[in-house]
N, C-alpha and C positions, 0 to 999 in steps of 0.2 A: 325555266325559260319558256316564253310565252312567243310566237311573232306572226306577225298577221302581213301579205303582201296583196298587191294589186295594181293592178294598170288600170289607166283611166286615162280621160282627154280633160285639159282643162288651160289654164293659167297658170304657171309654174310660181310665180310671185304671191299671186294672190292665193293658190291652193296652201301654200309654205305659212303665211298668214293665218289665215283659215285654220289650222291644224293649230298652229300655233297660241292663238287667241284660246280656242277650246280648252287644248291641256293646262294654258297658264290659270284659265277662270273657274278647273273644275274645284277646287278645293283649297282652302288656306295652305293645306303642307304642301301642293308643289309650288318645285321651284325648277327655274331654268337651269342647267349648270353651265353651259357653254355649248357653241356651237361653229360649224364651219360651212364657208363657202365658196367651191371654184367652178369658174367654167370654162371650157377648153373647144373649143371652137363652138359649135351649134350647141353642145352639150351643158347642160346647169347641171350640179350636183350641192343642196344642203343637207348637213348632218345635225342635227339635235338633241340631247342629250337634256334629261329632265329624272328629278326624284321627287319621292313625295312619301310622307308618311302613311303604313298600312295599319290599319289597325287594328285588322284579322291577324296579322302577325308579329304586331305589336316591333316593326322596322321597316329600313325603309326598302325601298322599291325603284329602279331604274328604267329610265323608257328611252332607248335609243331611236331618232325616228331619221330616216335617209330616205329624200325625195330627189329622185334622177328627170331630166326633162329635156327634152329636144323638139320644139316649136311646141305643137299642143299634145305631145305624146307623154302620158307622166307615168313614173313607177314609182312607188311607195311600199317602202319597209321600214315594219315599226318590231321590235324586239326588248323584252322588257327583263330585266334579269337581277337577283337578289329575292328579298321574301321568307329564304328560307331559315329555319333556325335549328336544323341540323347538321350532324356535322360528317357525316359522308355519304348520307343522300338526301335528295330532293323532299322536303315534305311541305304541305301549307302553300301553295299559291295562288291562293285565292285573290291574294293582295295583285301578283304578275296579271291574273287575270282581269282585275278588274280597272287594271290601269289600261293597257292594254285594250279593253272596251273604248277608253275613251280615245283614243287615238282611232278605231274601226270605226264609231259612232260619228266621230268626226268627219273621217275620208268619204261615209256612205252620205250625211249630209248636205255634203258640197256635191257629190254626185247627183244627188236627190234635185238639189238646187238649178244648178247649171246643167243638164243632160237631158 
């Protein structure tokens, strides 16, 4: 398991976008798997959920990402989990890591852009 967090100031619609667009364009094997969204007074909360084929580890690879927002305040957790192909511990994440990348490359990005 892999997870990358951060606060930032932004647009909660368009950061969600932003991230989004990235992980779906970085490669033929991801895919979206589903996602949710509520918001509760001033607060937004979207959760995301994406796999994609690795092929350092020859399987696949999950990137949960949850973006929290209240006016221009954002926090972003990306958490990536799968990879491995043993079977009572952890080996080979490379694939965690590198998906994982594109979800950090993404956030620092938009930060890059808009900040």
């Amino acid at each position: 398991m892999a997870k990358y967090e951060r606060w930032l100031e932004g647009d909660f619609t368009e950061l969600l976008n932003w991230i989004h667009r990235d992980i779906s364009n970085a490669s033929a094997t991801v895919s979206y798997e589903d996602g949710s969204d509520i918001s509760i007074g001033d607060i937004e909360v979207a959760v995301r959920v994406y796999e994609r084929y690795s092929m350092a580890g020859g399987n696949r690879v999950s990137l949960n990402v949850t973006l929290v927002g209240r006016g221009r305040e954002l926090f972003v957790s990306a958490i990536t989990s799968g990879g491995s192909q043993a079977v009572f511990w952890k080996i080979n994440t490379i694939g965690e890591e590198t998906f994982l990348d594109l979800c950090r490359d993404s956030v620092e990005n938009y930060i890059s852009n808009y900040q």
